[in-house]
PDB file of N, CA, C, O and CB in Angstrom:
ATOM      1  N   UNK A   1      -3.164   5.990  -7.947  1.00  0.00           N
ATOM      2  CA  UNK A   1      -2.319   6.087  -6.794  1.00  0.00           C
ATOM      3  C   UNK A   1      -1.233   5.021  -6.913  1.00  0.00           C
ATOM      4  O   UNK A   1      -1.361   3.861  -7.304  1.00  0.00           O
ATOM      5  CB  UNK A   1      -3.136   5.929  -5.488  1.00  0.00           C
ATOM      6  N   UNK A   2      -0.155   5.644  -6.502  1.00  0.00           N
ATOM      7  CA  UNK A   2       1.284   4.839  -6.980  1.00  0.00           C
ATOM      8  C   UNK A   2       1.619   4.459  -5.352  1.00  0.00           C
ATOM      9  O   UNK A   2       1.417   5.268  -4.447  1.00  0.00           O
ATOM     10  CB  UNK A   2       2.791   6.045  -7.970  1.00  0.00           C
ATOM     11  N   UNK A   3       2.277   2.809  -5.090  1.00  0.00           N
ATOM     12  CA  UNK A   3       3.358   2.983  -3.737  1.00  0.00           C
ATOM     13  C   UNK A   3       4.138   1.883  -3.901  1.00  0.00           C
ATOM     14  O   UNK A   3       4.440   1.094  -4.796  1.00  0.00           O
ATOM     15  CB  UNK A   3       2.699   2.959  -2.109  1.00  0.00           C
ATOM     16  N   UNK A   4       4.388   2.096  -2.657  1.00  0.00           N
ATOM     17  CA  UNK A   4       6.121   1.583  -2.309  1.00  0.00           C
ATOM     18  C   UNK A   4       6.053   0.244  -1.173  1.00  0.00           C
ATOM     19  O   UNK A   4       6.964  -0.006  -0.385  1.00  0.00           O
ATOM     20  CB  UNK A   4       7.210   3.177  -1.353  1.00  0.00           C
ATOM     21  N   UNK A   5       4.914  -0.451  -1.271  1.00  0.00           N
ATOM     22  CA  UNK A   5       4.706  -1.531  -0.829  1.00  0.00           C
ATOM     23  C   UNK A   5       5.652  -2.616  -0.509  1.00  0.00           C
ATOM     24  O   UNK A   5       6.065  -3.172   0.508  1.00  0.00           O
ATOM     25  CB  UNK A   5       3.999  -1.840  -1.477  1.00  0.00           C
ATOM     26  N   UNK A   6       5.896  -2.724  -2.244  1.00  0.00           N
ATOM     27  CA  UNK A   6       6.644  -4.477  -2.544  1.00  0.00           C
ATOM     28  C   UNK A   6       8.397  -3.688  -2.477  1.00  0.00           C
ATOM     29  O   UNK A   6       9.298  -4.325  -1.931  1.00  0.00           O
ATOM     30  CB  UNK A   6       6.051  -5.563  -4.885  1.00  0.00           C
ATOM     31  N   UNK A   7       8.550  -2.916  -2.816  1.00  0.00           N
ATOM     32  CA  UNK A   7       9.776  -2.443  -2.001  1.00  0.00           C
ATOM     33  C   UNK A   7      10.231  -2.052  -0.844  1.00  0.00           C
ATOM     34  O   UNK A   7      11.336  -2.444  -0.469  1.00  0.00           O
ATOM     35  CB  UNK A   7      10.091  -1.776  -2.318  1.00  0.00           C
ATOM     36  N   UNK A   8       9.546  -1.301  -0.156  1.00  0.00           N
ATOM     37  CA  UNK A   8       9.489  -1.680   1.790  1.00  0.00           C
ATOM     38  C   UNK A   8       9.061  -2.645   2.061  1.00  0.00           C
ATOM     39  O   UNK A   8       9.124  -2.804   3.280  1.00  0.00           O
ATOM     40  CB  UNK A   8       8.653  -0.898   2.811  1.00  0.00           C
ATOM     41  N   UNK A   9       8.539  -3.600   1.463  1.00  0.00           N
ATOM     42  CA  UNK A   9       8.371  -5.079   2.451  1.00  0.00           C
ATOM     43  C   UNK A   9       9.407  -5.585   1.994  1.00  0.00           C
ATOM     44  O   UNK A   9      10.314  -5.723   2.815  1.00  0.00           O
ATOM     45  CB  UNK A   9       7.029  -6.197   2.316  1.00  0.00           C
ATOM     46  N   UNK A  10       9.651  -6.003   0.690  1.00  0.00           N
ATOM     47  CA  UNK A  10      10.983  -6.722   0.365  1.00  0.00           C
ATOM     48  C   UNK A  10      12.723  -6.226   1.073  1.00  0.00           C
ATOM     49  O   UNK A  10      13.659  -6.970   1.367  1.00  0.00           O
ATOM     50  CB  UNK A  10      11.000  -6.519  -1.316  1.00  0.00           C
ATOM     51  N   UNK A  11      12.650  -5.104   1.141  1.00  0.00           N
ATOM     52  CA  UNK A  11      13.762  -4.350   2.169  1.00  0.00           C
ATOM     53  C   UNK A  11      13.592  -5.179   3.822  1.00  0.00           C
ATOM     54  O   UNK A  11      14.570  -5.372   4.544  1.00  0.00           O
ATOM     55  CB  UNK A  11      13.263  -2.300   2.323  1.00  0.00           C
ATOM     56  N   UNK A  12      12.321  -5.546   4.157  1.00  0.00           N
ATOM     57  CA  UNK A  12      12.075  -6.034   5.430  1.00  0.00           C
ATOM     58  C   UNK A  12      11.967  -7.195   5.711  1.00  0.00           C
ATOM     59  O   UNK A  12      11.435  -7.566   6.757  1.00  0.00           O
ATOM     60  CB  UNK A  12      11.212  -5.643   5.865  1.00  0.00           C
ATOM     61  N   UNK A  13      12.543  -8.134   4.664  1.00  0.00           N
ATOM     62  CA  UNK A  13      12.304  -9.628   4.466  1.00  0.00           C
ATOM     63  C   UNK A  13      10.770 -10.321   4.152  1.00  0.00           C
ATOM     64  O   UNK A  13      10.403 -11.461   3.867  1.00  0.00           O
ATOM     65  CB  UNK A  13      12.804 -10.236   5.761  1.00  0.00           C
ATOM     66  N   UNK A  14      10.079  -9.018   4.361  1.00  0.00           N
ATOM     67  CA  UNK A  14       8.787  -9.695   4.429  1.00  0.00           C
ATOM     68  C   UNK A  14       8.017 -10.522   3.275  1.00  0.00           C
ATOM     69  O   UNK A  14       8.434 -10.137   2.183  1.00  0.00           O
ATOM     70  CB  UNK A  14       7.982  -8.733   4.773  1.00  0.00           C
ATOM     71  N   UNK A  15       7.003 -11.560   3.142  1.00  0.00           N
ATOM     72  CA  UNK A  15       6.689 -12.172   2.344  1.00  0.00           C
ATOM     73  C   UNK A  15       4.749 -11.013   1.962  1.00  0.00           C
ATOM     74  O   UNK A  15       4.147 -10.223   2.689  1.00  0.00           O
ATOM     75  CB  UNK A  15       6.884 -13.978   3.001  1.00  0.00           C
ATOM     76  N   UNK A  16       4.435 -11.544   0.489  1.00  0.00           N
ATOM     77  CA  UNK A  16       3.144 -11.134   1.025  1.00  0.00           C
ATOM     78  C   UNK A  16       2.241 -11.896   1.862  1.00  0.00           C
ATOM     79  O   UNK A  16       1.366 -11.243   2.430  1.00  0.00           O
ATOM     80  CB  UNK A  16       2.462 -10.836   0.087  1.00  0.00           C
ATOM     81  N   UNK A  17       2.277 -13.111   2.047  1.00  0.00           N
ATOM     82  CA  UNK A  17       1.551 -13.723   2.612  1.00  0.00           C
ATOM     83  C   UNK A  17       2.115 -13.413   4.225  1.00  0.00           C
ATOM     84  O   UNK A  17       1.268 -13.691   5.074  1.00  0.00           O
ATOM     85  CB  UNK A  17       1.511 -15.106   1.990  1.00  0.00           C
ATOM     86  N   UNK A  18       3.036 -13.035   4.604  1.00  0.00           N
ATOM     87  CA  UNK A  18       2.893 -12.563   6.310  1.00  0.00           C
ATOM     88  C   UNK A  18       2.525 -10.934   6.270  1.00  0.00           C
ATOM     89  O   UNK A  18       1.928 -10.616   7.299  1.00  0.00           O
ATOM     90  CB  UNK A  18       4.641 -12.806   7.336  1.00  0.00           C
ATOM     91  N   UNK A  19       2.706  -9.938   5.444  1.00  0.00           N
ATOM     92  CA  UNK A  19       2.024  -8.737   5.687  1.00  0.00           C
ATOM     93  C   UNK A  19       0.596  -8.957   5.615  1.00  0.00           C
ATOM     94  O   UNK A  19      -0.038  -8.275   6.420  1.00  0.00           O
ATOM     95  CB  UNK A  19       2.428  -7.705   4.778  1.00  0.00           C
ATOM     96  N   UNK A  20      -0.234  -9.886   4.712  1.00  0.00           N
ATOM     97  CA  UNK A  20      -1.480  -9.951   4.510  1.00  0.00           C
ATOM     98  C   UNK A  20      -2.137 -10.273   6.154  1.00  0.00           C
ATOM     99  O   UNK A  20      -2.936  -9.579   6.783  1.00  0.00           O
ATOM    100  CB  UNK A  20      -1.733 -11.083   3.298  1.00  0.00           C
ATOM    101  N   UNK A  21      -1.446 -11.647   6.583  1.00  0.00           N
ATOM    102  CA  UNK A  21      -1.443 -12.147   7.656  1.00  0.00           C
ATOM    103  C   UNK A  21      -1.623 -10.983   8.802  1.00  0.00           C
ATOM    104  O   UNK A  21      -2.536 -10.932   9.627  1.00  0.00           O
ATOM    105  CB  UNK A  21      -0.283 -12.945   7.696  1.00  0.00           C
ATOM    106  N   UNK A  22      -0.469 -10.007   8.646  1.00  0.00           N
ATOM    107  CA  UNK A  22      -0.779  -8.740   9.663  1.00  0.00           C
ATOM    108  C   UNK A  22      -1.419  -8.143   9.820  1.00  0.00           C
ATOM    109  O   UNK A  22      -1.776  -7.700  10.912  1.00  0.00           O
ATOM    110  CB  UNK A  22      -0.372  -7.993   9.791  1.00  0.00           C
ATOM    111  N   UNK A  23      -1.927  -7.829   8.481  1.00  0.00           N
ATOM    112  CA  UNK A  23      -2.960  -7.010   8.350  1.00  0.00           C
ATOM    113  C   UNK A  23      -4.469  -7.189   7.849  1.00  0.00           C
ATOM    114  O   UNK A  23      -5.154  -6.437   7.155  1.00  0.00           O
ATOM    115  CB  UNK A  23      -2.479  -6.262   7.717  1.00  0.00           C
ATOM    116  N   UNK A  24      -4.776  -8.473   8.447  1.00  0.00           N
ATOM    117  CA  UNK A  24      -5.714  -9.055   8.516  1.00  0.00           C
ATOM    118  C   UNK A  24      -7.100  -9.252   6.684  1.00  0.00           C
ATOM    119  O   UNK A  24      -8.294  -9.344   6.399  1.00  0.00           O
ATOM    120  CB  UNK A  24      -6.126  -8.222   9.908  1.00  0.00           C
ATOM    121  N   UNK A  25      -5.621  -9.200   6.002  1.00  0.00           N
ATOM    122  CA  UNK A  25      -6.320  -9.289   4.643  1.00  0.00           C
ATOM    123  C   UNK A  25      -6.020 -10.595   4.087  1.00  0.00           C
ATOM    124  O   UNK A  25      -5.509 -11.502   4.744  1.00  0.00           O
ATOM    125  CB  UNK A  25      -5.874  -8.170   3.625  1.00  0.00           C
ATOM    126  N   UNK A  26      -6.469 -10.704   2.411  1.00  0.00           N
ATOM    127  CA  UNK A  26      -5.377 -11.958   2.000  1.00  0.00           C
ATOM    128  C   UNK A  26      -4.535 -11.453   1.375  1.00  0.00           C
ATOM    129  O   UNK A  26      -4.461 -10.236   1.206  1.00  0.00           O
ATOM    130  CB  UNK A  26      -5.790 -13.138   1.168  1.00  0.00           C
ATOM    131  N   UNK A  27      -3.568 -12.470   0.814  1.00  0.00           N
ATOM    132  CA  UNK A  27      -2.599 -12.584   0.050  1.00  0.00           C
ATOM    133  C   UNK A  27      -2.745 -11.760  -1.604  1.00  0.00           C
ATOM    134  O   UNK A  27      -2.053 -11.114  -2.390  1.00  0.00           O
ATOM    135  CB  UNK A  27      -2.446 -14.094   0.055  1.00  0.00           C
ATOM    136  N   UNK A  28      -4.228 -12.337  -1.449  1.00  0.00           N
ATOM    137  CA  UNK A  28      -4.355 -11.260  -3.115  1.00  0.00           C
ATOM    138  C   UNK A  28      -4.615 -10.122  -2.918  1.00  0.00           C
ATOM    139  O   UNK A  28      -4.235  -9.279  -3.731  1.00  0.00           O
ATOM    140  CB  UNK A  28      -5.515 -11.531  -4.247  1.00  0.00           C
ATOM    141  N   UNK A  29      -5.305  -9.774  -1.838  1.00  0.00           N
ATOM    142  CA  UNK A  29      -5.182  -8.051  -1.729  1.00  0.00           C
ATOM    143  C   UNK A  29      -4.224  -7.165  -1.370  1.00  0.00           C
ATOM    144  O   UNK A  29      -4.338  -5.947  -1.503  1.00  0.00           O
ATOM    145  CB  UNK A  29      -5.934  -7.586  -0.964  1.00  0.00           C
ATOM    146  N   UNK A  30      -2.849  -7.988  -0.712  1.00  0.00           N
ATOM    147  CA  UNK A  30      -2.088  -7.113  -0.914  1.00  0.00           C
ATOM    148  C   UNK A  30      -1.239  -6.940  -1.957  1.00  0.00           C
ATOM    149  O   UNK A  30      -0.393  -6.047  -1.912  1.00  0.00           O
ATOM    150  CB  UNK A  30      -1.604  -7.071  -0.109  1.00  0.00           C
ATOM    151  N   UNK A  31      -1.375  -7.903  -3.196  1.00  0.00           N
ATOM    152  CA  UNK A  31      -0.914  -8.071  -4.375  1.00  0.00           C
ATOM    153  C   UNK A  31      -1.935  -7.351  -5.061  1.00  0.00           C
ATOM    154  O   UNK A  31      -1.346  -7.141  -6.121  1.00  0.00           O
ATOM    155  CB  UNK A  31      -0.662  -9.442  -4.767  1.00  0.00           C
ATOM    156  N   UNK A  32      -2.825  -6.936  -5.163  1.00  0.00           N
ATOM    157  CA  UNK A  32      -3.841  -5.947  -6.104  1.00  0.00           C
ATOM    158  C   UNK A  32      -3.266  -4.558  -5.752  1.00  0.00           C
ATOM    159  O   UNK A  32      -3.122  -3.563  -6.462  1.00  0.00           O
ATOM    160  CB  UNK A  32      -5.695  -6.030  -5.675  1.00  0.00           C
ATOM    161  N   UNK A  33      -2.923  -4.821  -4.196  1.00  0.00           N
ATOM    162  CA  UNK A  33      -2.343  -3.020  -3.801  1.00  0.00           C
ATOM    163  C   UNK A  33      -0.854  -2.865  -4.521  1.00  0.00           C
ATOM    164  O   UNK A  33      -0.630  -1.839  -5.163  1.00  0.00           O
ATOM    165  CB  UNK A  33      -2.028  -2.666  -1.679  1.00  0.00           C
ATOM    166  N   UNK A  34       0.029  -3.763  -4.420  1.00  0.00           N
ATOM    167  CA  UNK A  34       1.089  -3.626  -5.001  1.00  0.00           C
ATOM    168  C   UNK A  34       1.635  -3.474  -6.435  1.00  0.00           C
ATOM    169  O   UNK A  34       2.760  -3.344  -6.919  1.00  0.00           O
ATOM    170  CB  UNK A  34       1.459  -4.333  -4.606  1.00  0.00           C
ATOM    171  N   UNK A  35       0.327  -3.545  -6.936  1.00  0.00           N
ATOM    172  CA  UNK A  35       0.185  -3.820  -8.306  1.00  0.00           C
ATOM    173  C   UNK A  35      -1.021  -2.428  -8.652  1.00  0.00           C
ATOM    174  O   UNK A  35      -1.525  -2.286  -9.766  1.00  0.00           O
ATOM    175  CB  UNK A  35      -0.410  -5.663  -8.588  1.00  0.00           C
ATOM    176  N   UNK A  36      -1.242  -1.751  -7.784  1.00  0.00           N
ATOM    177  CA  UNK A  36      -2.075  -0.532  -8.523  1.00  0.00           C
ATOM    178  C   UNK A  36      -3.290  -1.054  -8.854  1.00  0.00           C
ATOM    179  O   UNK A  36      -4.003  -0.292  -9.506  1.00  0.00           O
ATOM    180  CB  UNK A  36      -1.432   0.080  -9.880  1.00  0.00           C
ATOM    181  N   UNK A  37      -3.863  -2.438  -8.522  1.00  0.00           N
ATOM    182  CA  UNK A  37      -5.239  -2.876  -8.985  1.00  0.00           C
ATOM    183  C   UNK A  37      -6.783  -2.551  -8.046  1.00  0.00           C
ATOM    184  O   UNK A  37      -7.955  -2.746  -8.365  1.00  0.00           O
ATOM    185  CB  UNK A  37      -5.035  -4.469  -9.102  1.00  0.00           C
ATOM    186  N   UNK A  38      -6.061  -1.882  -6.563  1.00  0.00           N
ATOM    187  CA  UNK A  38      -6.659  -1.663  -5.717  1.00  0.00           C
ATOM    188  C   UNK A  38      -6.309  -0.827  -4.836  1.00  0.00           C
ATOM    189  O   UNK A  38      -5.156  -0.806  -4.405  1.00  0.00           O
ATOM    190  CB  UNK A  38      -6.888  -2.469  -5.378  1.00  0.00           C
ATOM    191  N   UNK A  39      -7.209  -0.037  -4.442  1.00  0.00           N
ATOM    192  CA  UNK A  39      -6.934   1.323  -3.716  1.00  0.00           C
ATOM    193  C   UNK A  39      -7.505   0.393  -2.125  1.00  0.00           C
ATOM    194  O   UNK A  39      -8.528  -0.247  -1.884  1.00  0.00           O
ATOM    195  CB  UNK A  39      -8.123   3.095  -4.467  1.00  0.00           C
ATOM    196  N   UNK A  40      -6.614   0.633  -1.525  1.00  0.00           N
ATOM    197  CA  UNK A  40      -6.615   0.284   0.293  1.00  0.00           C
ATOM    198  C   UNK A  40      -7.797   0.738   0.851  1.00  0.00           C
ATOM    199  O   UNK A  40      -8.389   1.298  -0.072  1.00  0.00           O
ATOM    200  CB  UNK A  40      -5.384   1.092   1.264  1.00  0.00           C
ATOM    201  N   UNK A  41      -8.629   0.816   2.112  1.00  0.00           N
ATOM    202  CA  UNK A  41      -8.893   1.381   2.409  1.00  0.00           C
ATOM    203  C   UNK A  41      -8.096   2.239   3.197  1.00  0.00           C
ATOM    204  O   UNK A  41      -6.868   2.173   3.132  1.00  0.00           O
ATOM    205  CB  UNK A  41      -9.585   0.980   2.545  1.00  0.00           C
ATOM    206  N   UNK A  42      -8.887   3.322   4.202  1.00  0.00           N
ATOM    207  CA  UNK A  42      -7.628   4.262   4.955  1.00  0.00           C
ATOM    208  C   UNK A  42      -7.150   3.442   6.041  1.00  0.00           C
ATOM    209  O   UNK A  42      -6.022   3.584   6.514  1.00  0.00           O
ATOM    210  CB  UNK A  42      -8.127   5.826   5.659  1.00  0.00           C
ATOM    211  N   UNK A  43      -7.861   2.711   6.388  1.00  0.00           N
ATOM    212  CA  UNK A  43      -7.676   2.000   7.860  1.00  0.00           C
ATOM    213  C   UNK A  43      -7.045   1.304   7.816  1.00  0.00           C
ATOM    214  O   UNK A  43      -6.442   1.164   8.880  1.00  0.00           O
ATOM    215  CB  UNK A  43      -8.528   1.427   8.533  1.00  0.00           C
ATOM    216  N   UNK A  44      -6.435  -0.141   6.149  1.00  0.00           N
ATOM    217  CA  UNK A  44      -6.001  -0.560   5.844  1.00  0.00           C
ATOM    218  C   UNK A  44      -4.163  -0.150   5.300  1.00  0.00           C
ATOM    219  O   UNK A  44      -3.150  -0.830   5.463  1.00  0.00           O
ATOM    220  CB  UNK A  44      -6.953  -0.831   5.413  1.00  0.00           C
ATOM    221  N   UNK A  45      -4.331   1.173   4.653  1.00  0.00           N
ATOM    222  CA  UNK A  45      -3.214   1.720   4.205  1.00  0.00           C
ATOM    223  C   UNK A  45      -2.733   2.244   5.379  1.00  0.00           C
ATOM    224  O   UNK A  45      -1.511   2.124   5.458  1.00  0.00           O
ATOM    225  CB  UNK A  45      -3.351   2.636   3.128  1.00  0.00           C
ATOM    226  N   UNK A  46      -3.559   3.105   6.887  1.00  0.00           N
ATOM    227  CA  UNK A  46      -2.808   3.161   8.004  1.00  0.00           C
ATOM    228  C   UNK A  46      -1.960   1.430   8.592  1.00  0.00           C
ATOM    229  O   UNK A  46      -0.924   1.499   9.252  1.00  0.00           O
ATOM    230  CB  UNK A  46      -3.987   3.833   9.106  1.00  0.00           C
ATOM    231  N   UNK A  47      -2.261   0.746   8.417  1.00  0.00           N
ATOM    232  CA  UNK A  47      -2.248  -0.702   9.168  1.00  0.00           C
ATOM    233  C   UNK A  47      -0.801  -0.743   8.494  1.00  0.00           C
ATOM    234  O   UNK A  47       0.196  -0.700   9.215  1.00  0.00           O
ATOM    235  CB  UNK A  47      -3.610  -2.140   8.737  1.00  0.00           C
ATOM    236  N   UNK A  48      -0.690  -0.831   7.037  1.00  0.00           N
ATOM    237  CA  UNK A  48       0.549  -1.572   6.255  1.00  0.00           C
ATOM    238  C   UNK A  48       1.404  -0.585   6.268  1.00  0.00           C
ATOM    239  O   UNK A  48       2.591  -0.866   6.100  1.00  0.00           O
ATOM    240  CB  UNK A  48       0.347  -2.127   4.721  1.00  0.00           C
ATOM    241  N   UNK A  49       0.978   0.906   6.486  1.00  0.00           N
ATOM    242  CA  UNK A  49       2.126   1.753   6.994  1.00  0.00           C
ATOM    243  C   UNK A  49       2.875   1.812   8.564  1.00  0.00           C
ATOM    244  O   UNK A  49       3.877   2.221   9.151  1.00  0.00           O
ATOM    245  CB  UNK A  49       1.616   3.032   6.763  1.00  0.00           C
ATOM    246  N   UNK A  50       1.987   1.308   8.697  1.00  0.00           N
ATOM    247  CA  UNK A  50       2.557   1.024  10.338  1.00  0.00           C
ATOM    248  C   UNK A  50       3.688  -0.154  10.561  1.00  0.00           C
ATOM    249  O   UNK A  50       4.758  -0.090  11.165  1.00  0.00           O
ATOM    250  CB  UNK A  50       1.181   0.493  11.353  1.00  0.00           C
ATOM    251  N   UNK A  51       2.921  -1.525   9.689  1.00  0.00           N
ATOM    252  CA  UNK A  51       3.192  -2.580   9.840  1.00  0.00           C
ATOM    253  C   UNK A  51       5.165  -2.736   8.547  1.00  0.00           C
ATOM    254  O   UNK A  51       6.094  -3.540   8.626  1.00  0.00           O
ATOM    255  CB  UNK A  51       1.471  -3.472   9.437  1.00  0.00           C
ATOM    256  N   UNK A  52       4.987  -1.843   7.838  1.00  0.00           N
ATOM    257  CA  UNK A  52       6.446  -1.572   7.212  1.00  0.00           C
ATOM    258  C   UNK A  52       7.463  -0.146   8.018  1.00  0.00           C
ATOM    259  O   UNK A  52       8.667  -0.173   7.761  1.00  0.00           O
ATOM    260  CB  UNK A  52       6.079  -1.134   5.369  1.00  0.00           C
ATOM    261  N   UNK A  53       7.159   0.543   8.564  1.00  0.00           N
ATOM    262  CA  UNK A  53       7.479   1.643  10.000  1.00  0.00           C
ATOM    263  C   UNK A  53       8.069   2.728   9.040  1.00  0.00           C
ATOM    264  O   UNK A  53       9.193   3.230   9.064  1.00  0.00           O
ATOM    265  CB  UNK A  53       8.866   1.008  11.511  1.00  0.00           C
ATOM    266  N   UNK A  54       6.799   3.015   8.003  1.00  0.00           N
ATOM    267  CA  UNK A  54       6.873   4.305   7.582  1.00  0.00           C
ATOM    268  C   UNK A  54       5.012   5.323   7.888  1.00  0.00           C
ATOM    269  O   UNK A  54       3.992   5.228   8.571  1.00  0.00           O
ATOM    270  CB  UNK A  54       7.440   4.042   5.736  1.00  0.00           C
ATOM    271  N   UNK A  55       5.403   5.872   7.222  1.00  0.00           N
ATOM    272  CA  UNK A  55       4.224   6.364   6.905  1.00  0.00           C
ATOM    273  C   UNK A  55       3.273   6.800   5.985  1.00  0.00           C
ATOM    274  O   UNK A  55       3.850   7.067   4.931  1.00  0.00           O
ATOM    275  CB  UNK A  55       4.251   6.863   7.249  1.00  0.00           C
ATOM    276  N   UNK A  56       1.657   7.057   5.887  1.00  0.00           N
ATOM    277  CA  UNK A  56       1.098   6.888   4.553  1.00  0.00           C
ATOM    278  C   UNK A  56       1.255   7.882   3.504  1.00  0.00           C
ATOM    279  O   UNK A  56       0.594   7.828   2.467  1.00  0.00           O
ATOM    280  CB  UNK A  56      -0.182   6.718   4.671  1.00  0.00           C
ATOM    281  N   UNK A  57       2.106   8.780   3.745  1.00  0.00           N
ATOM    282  CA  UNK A  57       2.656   9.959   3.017  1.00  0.00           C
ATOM    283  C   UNK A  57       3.558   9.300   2.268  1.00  0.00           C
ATOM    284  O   UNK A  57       3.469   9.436   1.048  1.00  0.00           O
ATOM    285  CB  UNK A  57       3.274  11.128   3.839  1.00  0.00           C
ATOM    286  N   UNK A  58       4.527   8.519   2.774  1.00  0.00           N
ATOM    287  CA  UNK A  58       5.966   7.730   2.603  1.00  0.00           C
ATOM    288  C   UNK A  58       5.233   6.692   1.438  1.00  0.00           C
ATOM    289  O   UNK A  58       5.443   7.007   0.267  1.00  0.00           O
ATOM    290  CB  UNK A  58       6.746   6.793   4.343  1.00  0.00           C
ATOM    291  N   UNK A  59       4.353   5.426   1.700  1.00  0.00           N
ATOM    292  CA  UNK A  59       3.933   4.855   1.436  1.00  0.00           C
ATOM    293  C   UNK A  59       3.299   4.611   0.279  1.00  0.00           C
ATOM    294  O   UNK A  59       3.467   3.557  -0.334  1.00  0.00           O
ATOM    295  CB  UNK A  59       3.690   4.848   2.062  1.00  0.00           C
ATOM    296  N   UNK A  60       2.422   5.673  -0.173  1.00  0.00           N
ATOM    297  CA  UNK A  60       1.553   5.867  -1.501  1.00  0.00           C
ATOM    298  C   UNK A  60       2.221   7.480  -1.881  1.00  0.00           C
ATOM    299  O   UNK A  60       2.949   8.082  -1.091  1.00  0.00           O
ATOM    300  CB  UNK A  60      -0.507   5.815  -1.157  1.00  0.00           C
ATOM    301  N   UNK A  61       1.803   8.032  -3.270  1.00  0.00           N
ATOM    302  CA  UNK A  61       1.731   8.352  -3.814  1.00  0.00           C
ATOM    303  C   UNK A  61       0.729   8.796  -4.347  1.00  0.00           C
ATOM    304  O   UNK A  61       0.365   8.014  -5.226  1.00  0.00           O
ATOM    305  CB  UNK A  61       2.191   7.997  -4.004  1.00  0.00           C
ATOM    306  N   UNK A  62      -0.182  10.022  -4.234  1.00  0.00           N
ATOM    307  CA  UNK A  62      -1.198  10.302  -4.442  1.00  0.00           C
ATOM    308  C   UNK A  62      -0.793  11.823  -5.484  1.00  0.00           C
ATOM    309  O   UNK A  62      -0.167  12.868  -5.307  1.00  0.00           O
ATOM    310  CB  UNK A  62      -2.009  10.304  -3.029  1.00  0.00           C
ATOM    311  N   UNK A  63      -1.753  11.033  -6.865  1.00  0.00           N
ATOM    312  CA  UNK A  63      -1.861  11.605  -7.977  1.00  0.00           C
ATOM    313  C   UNK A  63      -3.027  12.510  -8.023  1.00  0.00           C
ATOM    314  O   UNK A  63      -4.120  11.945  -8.063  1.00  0.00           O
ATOM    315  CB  UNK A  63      -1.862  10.688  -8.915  1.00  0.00           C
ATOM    316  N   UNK A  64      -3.012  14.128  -8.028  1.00  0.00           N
ATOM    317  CA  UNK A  64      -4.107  14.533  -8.301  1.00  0.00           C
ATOM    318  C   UNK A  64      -4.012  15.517  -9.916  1.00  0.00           C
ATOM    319  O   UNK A  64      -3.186  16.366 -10.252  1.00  0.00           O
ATOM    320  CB  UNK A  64      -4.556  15.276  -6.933  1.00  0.00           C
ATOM    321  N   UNK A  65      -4.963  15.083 -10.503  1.00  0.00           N
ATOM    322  CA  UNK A  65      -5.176  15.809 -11.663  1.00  0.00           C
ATOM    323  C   UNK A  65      -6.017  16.774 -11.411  1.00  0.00           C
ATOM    324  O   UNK A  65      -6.921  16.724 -10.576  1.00  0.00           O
ATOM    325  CB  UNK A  65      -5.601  15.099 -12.696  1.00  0.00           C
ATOM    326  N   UNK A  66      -5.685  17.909 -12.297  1.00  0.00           N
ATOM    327  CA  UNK A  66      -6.252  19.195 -12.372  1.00  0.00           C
ATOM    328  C   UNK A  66      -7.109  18.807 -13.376  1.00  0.00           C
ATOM    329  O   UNK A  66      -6.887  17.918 -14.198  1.00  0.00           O
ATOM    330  CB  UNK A  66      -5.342  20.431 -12.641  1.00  0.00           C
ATOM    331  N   UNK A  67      -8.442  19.736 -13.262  1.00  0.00           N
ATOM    332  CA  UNK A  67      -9.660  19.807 -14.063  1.00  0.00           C
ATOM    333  C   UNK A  67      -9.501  20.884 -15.164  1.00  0.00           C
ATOM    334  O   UNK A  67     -10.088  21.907 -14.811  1.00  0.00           O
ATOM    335  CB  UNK A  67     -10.895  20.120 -13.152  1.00  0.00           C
ATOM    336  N   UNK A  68      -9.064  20.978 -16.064  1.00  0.00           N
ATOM    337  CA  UNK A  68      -8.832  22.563 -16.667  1.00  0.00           C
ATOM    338  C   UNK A  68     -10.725  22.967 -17.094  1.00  0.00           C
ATOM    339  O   UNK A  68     -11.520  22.232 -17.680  1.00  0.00           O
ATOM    340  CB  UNK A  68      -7.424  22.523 -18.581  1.00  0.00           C
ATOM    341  N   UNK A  69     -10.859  23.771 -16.777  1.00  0.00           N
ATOM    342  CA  UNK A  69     -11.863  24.703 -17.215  1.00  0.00           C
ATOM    343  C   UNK A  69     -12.085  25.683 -18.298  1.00  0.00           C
ATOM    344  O   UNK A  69     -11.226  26.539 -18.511  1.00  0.00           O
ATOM    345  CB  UNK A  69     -11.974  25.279 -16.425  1.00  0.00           C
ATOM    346  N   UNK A  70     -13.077  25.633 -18.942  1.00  0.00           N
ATOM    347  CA  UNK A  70     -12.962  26.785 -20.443  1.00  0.00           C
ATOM    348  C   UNK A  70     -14.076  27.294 -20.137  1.00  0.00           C
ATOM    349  O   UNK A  70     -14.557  28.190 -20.831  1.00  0.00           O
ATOM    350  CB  UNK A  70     -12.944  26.210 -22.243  1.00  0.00           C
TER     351      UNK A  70
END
């Protein structure tokens, strides 16, 4: 899963250490999310979509691979 984190916060002046702050995480977890090292939870990825005033459609990027079958 791909997003748009560190570019809607940086558009918003924001630091990571005050989105973390918002969203009641730390500083390294929202740097693991921004970095693809960690998948959010939902409650969490609702929070930082809220907290940048998009939404979690807007936000991530969700990759689904097909299973091919023989």
């Amino acid at each position: 899963m791909k997003n748009n984190i560190r570019g809607l916060r940086k558009a918003m002046k924001i630091s990571q250490e005050e989105l973390a702050k918002r969203s009641n995480v730390s500083r390294q977890t929202i740097n693991a999310i921004e970095n693809n090292k960690y998948d959010p939870t939902l409650n969490l990825a609702f929070t930082i979509a809220y907290l940048l005033n998009t939404n979690v459609d807007d936000l991530f990027q969700f990759e689904i691979k097909e299973n091919k079958r023989r």
